[in-house]
Structure formats: C-alpha cells, structure tokens
RODOMI-831054 format. One record per residue: residue in one letter; x, y, z of N, C-alpha, C in turn. Coordinates in steps of 0.05 Angstrom, whole numbers, padded with zeros to 5 digits, always signed. Layout:
<rs>
aXYZXYZXYZ...
</rs>
This chain:
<rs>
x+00862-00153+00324+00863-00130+00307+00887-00113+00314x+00906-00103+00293+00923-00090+00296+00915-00058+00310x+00923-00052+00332+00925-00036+00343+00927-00006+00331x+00942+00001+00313+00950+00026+00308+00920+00030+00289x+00910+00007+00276+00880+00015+00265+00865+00030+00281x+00866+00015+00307+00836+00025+00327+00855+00057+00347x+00881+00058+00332+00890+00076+00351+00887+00108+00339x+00878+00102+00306+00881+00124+00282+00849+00132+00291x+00836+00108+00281+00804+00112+00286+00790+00120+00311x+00808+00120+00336+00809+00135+00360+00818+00167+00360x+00838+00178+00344+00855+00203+00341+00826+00213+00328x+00820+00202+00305+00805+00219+00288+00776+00223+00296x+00767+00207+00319+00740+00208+00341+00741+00234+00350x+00777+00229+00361+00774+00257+00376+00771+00281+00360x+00788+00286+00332+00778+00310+00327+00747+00313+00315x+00735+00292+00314+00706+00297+00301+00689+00302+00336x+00692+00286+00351+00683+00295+00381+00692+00322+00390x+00717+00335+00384+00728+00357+00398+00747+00353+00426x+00740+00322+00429+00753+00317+00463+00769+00296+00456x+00781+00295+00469+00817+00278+00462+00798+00247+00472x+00808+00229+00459+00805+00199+00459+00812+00178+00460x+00825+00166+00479+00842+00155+00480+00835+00116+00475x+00856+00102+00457+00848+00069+00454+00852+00055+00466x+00823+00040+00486+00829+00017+00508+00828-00006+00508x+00810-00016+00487+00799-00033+00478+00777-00044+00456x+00778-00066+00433+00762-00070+00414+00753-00092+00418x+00733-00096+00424+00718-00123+00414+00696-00133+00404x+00714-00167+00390+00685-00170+00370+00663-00170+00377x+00631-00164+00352+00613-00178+00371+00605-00195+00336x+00593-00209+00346+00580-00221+00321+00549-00223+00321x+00551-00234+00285+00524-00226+00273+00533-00207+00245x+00546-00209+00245+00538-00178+00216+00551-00194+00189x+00534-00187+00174+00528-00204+00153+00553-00192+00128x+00560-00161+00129+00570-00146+00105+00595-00142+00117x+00592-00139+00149+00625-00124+00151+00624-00134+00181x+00652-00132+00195+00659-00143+00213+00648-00129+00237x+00635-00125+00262+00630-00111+00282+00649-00115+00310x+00647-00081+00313+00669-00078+00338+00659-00067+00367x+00655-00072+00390+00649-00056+00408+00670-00042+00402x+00675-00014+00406+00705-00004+00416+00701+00023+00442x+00716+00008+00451+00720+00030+00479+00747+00054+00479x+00740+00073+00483+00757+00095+00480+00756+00116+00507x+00772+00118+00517+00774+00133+00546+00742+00132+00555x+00736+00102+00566+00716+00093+00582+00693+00092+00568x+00691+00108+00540+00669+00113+00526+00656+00089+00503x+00630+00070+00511+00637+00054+00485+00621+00060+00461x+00637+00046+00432+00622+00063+00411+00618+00034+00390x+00605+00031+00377+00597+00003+00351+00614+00012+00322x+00632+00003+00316+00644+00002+00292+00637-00024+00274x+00645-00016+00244+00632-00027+00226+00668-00026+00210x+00679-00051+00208+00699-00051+00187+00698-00067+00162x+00710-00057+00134+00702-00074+00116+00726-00072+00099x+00726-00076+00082+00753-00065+00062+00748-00039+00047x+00778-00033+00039+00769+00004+00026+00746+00011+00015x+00739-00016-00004+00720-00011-00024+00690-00005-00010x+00692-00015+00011+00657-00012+00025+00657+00014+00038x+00674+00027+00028+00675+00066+00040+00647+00078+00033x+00642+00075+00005+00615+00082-00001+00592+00072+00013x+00593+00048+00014+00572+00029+00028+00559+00048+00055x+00586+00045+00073+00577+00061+00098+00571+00082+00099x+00576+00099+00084+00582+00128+00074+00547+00137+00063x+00536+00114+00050+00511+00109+00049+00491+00103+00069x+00502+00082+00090+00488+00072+00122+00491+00096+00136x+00515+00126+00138+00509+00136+00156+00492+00157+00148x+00486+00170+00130+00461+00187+00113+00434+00172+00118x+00435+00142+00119+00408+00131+00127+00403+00140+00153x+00428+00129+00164+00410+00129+00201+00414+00164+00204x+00418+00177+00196+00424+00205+00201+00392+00216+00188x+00376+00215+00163+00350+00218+00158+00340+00206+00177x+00340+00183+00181+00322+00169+00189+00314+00182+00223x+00341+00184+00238+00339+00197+00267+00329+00222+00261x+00336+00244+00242+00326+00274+00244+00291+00267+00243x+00277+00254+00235+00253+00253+00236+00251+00250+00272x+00269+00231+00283+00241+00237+00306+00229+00216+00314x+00218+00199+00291+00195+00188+00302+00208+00161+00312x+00229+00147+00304+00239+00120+00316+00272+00131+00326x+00279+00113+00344+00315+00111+00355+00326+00108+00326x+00346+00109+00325+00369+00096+00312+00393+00103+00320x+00417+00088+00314+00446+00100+00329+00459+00121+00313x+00464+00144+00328+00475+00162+00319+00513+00158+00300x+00506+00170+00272+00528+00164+00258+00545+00182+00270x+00569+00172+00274+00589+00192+00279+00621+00200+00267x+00627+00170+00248+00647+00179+00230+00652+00155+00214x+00661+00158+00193+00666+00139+00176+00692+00150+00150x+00703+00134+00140+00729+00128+00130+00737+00115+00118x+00772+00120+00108+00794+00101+00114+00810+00110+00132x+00821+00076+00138+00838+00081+00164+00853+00054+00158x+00878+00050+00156+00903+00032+00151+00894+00018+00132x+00878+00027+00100+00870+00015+00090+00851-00004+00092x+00834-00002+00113+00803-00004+00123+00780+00017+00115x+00760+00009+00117+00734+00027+00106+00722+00024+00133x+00713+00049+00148+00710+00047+00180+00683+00061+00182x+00660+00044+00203+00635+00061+00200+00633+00061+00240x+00635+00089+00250+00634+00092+00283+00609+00096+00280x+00591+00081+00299+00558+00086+00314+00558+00097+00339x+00543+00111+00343+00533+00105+00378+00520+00078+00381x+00548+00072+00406+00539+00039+00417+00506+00044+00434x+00490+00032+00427+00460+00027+00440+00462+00005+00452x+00461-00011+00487+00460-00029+00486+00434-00046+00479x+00432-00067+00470+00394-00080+00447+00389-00099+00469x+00368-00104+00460+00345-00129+00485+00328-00137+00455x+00326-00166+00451+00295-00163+00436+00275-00163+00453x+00273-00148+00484+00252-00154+00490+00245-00121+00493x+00211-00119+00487+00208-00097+00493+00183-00095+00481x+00173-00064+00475+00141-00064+00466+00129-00054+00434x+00126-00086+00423+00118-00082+00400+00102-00062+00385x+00077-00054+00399+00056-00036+00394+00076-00006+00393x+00089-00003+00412+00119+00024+00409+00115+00026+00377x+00138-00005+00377+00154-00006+00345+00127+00005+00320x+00114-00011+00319+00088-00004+00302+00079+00025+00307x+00074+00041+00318+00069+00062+00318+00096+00090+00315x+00115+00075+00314+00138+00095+00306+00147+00086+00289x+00142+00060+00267+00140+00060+00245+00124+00074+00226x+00095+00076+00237+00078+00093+00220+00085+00123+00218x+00094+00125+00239+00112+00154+00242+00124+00156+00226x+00145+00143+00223+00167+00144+00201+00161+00147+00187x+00134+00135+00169+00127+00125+00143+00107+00156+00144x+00103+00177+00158+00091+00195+00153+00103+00217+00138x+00130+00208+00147+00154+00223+00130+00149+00232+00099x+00142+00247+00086+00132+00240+00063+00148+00260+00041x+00161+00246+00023+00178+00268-00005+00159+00271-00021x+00181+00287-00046+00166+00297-00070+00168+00269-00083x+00179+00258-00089+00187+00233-00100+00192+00205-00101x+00199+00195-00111+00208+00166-00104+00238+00160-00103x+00250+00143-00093+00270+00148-00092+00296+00158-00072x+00312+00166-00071+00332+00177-00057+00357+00195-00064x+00371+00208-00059+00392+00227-00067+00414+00212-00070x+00418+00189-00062+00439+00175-00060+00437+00149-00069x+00438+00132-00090+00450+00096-00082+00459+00088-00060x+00455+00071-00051+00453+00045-00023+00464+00014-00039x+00460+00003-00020+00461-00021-00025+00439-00036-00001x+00428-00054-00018+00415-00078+00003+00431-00095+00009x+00438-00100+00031+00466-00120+00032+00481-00111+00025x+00496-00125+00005+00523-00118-00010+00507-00111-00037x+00483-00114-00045+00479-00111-00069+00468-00079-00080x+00481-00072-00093+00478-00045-00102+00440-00028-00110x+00438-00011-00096+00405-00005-00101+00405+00025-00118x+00393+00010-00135+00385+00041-00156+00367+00062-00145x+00368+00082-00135+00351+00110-00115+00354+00130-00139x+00352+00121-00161+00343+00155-00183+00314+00155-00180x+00316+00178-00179+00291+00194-00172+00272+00193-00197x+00238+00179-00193+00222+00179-00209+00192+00194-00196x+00178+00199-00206+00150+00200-00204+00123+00189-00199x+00141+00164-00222+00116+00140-00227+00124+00120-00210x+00105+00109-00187+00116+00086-00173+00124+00059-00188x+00098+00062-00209+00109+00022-00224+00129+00026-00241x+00138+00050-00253+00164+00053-00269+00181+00050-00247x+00186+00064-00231+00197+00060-00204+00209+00033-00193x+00186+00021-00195+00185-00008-00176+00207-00027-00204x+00189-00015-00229+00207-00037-00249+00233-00032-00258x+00236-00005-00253+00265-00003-00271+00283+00005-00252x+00277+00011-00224+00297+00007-00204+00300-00015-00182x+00277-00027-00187+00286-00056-00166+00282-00073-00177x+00259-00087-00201+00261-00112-00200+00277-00118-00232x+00281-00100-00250+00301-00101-00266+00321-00114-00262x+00338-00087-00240+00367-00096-00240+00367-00125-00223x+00351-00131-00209+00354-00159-00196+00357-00178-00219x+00332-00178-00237+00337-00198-00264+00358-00198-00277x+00373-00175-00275+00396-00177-00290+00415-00189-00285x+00424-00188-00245+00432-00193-00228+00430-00226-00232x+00412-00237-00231+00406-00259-00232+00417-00271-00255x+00403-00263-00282+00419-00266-00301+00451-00281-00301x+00462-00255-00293+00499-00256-00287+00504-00280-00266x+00483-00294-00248+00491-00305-00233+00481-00336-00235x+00480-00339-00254+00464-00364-00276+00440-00369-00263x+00416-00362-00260+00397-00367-00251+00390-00386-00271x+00362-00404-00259+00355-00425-00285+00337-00402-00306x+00339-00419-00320+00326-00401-00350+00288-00396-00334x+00281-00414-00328+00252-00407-00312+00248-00380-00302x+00267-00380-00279+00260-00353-00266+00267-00330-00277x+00287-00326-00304+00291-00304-00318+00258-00305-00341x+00254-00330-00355+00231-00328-00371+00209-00316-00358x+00201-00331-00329+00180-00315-00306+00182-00291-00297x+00204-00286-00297+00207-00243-00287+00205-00235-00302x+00200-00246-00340+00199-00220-00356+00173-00223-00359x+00158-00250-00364+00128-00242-00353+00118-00223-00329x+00129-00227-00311+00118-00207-00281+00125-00187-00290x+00150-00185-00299+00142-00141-00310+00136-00135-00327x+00110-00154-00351+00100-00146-00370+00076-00143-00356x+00060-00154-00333+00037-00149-00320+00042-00137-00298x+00058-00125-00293+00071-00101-00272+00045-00076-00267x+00040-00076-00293+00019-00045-00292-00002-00059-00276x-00021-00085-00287-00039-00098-00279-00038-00104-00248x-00010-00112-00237-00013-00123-00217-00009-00090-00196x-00005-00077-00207+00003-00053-00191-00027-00031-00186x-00037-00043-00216-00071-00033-00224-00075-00005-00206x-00050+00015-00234-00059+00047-00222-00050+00058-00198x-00034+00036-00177-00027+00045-00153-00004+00062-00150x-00020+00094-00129+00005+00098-00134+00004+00121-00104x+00023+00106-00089+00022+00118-00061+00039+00135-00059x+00033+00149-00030+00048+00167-00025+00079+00168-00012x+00102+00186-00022+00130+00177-00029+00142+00176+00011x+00138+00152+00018+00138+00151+00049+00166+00145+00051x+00187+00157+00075+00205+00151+00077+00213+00128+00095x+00225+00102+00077+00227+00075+00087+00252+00069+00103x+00256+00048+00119+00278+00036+00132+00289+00015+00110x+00282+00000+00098+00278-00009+00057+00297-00035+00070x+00303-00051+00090+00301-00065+00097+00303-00078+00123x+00275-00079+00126+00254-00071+00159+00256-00114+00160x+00280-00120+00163+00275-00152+00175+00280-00160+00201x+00277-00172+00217+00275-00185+00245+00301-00173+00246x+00322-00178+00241+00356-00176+00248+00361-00150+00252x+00345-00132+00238+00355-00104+00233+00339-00086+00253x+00322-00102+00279+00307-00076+00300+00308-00096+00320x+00317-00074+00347+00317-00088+00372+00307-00062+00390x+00305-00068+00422+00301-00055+00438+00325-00047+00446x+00320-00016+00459+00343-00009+00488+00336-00012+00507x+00353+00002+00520+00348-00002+00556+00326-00003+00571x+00311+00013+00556+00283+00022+00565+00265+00013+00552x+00260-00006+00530+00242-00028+00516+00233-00002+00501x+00251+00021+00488+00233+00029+00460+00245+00018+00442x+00238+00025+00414+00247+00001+00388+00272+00026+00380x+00293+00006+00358+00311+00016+00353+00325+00004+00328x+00320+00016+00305+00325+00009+00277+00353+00020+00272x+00363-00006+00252+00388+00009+00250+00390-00016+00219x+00415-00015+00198+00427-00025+00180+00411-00020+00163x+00394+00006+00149+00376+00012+00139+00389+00016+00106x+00372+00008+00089+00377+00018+00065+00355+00029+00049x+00349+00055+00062+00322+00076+00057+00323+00094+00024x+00298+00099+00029+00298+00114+00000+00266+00120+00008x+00250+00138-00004+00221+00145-00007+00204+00123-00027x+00190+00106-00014+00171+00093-00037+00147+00092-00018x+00133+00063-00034+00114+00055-00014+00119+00045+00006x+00100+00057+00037+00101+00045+00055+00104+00012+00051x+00080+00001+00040+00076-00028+00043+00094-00039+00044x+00124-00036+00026+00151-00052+00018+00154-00055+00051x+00151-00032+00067+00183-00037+00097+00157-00060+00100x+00122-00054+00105+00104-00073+00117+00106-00105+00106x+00111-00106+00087+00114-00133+00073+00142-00145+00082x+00155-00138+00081+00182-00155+00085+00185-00164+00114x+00164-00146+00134+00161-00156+00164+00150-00185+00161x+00136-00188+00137+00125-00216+00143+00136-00234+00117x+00163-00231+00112+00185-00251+00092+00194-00263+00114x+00203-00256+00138+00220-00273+00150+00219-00276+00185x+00195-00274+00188+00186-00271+00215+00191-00249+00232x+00189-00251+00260+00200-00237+00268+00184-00209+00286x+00160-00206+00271+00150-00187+00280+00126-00192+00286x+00105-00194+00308+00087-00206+00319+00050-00189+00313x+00038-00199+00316+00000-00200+00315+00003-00160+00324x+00010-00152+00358+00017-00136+00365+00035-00108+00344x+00050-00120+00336+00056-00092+00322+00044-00086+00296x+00037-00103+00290+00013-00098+00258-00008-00091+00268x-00022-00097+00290-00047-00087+00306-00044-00051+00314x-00019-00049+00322-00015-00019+00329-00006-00013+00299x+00005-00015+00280+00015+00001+00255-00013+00007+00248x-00022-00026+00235-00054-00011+00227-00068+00014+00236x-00073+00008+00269-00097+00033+00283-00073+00063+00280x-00048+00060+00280-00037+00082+00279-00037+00092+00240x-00044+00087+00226-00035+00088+00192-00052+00062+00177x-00080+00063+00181-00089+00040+00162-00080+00037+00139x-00076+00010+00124-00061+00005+00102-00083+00009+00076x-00087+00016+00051-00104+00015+00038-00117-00015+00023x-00132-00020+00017-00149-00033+00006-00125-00053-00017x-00126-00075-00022-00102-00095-00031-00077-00101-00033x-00074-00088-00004-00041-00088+00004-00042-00119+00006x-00057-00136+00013-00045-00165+00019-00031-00178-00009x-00046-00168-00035-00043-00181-00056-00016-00171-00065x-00016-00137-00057+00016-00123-00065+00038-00131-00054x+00039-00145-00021+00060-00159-00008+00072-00178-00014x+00054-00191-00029+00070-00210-00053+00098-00207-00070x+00080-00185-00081+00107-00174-00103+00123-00156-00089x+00115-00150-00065+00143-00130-00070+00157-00145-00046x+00152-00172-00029+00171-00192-00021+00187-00198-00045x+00172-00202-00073+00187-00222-00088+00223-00204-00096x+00230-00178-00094+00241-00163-00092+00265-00166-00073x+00259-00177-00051+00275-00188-00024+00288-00215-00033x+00261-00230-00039+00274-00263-00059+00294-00260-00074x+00283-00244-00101+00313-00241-00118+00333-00240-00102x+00339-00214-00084+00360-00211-00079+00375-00228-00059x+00352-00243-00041+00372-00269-00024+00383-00288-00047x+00367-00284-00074+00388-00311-00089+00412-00305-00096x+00412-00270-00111+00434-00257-00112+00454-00255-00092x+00448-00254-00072+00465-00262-00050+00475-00288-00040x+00456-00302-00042+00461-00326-00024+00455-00349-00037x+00441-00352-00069+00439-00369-00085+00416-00388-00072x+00411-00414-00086+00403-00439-00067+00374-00438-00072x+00363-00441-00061+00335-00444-00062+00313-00423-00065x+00329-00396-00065+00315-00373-00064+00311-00372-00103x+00322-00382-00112+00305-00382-00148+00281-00397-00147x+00271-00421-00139+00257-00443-00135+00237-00427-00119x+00232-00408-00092+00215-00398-00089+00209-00368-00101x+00232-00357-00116+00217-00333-00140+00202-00340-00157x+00213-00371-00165+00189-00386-00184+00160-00389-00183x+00156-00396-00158+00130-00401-00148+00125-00375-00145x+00126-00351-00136+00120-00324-00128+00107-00314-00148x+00123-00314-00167+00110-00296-00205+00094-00316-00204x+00094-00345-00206+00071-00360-00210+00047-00358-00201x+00046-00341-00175+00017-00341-00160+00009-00317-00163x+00038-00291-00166+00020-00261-00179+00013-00267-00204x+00023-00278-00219+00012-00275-00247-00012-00292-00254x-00015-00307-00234-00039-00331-00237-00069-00307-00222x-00064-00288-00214-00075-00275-00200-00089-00265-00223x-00072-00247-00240-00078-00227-00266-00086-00239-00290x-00078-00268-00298-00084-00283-00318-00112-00292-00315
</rs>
C-alpha cells in the first residue's frame, strides 16, 4: 500500500485524537468480505482500518453510527469508531483495534445480547440506510412491523433478485409469501428492539478477557427474533448462549415458526450476493412457510 495513503490517514488521526501521530506501519489481515482490512500502527498505537473505494464512504459512514449506538448502550463491546473518509481517493473506516479470541463465554454473549435487545425505540426502523453486505437496506421508519418486514426487506430483495435473473420459481414463490405475510406474521407485533441486523458467526468474537464483542453491524430497531434467527442460519453459536438469552429475555410463544421467515431474508440476500444455490434453498423456505398457512 502506497504510503502517503496511510501517511494522510495518520495526519488526520491526529487532528481527530488531538495528539500528533505518527506512520509506522500497515498490515493486512484477512477475512473481510466488503473492504480490505488493515492493522495500522501509528506512533506505537495499533488501530483496524477498513479501505474500500470512494464510493463505500457512505457504507462506512453507516458502520460507524452502528457501532457508535450500539456501544452508547452499554450492554455489549464493540470497537470504538474513530474516523472515516476520503483519503487519496480511498473511502477509509479507523476502529479501535480489539485484539479477538473465539474463545470465551457464551452465556456473557447471550445475556448482553438481551441487553442490547432491551434497547427499545418508538419505531421500526432506523435514521439512516445501511447496507447488509454490500447490499443496500431500506431503515424508513414505520409503525407496522409486517408492512415493515414487507416493504423494507423482503420486497426490495425480490426485486433485487429479479435484476439478478433469479429462476422465475423463486420470484412466482415470494409473491405468494408476501401475499400470506399477514397470516404468517398472524398480528405479530413486537417491541421496536435495537438489533446488531446481522448477528452471524463471523461478525462476534472474544477479547482479552473472554467478554463478547460485536462488530460489522447493520442495525436498525425491529424484532428481536431477526438478530435470534440468523444465529441459527449459519452456525456458530452454541446450546449455551440460547440457554442464557432465553433465562435472560424469554422469547414469545412461535418464534420457531417466525425464524423461518425472517432467515428467508438472509437467503435472498446471500443469492443477491453470491448467487448459486441460495435460490434453490429460498425455494424450499416459502415452500414450507406457506405449506404451514395453506
């Protein structure tokens, strides 16, 4: 990496720190799915950068308002945002470097999730658009959770999909699922809990001291269940921390049947992302909620 990048994004640490900062060193680490990751060390100090191109200015600009709600609560870690940008025609996101362990104590994580999720707005929603991934998330502010659920997430995915030639099946099957949307949602309507909005294995580790520590969040106020459901799309999170979430925040009465649909939400969007096989299992998904309601 060209030097005078990490030498601008060092100058401008310092005036957002107050204390002069000097550039010693950058390096990669890998794993990051949207943008490139940097240890970077600056007069002995190390810090996690996030580089992408100009255009992902918003993106981050969005990640650092998440982990910034998300830490003023209190109830879980996250790395403190500390500046973001352009810089030589880069889009630049500085963290506080945390060093991570996955090892550490589940029952923690579970009970400073429920924490989190105690967080509670007027609404649904968020002040801001995000993105999940790279893919853009609608946060206008509603009332009604299933208008909510349909015309800001599983909409624009169908559309998404649409544009991205999905087979004609899974567009004919999602417009069934959001014609029995009310049915399968049957009146539900929780309280507006402030989410991590995507709570997957990759996105929480331990620190030094084995407490949990969330970070690449793309939050907004809905239902709890969404962050609880997507813990179990892709492993990752063990018997132990569902044992402590529950006794800390019992879940209400047909959350198993609702984890369905609002995984299927995560589906769309790995196809939108990543294509492949993720249409083939949206298929089967509306097939088994709607076989539910039929």
């Amino acid at each position: 990496m060209i030097e005078p990048l990490w030498d601008e994004i060092a100058a401008r640490l310092s005036g957002e720190l107050r204390v002069r900062r000097r550039f010693e060193a950058a390096h990669p680490i890998s794993g990051g799915d949207t943008a490139s990751a940097y240890r970077l060390i600056v007069s002995g100090e190390s810090y996690f950068v996030k580089l992408g191109h100009a255009g992902d200015q918003m993106m981050f600009a969005a990640e650092a308002e998440g982990l910034a709600a998300i830490g003023a609560t209190h109830a879980i870690r996250c790395p403190k945002p500390l500046l973001h940008g352009i810089a030589q025609e880069r889009a630049f996101l500085v963290l506080e470097h945390i060093p991570l362990s996955p090892h550490g104590d589940e029952s923690t994580l579970g009970e400073a999730l429920a924490q989190l999720h105690r967080c509670i707005g007027t609404h649904y929603g968020w002040h801001r658009d995000n993105t999940l991934g790279r893919t853009p998330q609608d946060n206008r502010v509603d009332h009604n959770w299933i208008r909510f659920w349909r015309e800001r997430r599983l909409e624009p995915q169908l559309r998404m999909a649409e544009e991205h030639a999905a087979p004609t099946a899974l567009i004919v099957a999602g417009e069934r699922l959001l014609a029995r949307l009310p049915a399968l949602l049957d009146g539900h309507s929780p309280a507006p809990s402030l989410l991590h909005g995507d709570l997957w294995c990759g996105n929480y580790a331990y620190d030094s001291e084995g407490q949990p520590v969330l970070y690449d969040p793309a939050p907004y106020y809905g239902d709890r269940e969404t962050d609880l459901a997507m813990t179990m799309l892709f492993g990752g999170f063990g018997a132990t921390f569902r044992a402590a979430y529950h006794t800390a925040w019992p879940l209400p009465s047909g959350y198993e049947h609702r984890q369905a649909l609002y995984n299927f939400y995560h589906v769309l969007n790995h196809f939108n992302l990543f294509g492949g096989g993720y249409a083939r299992q949206a298929i089967q998904m509306i097939e088994r909620l709607v076989s539910d309601v039929d």
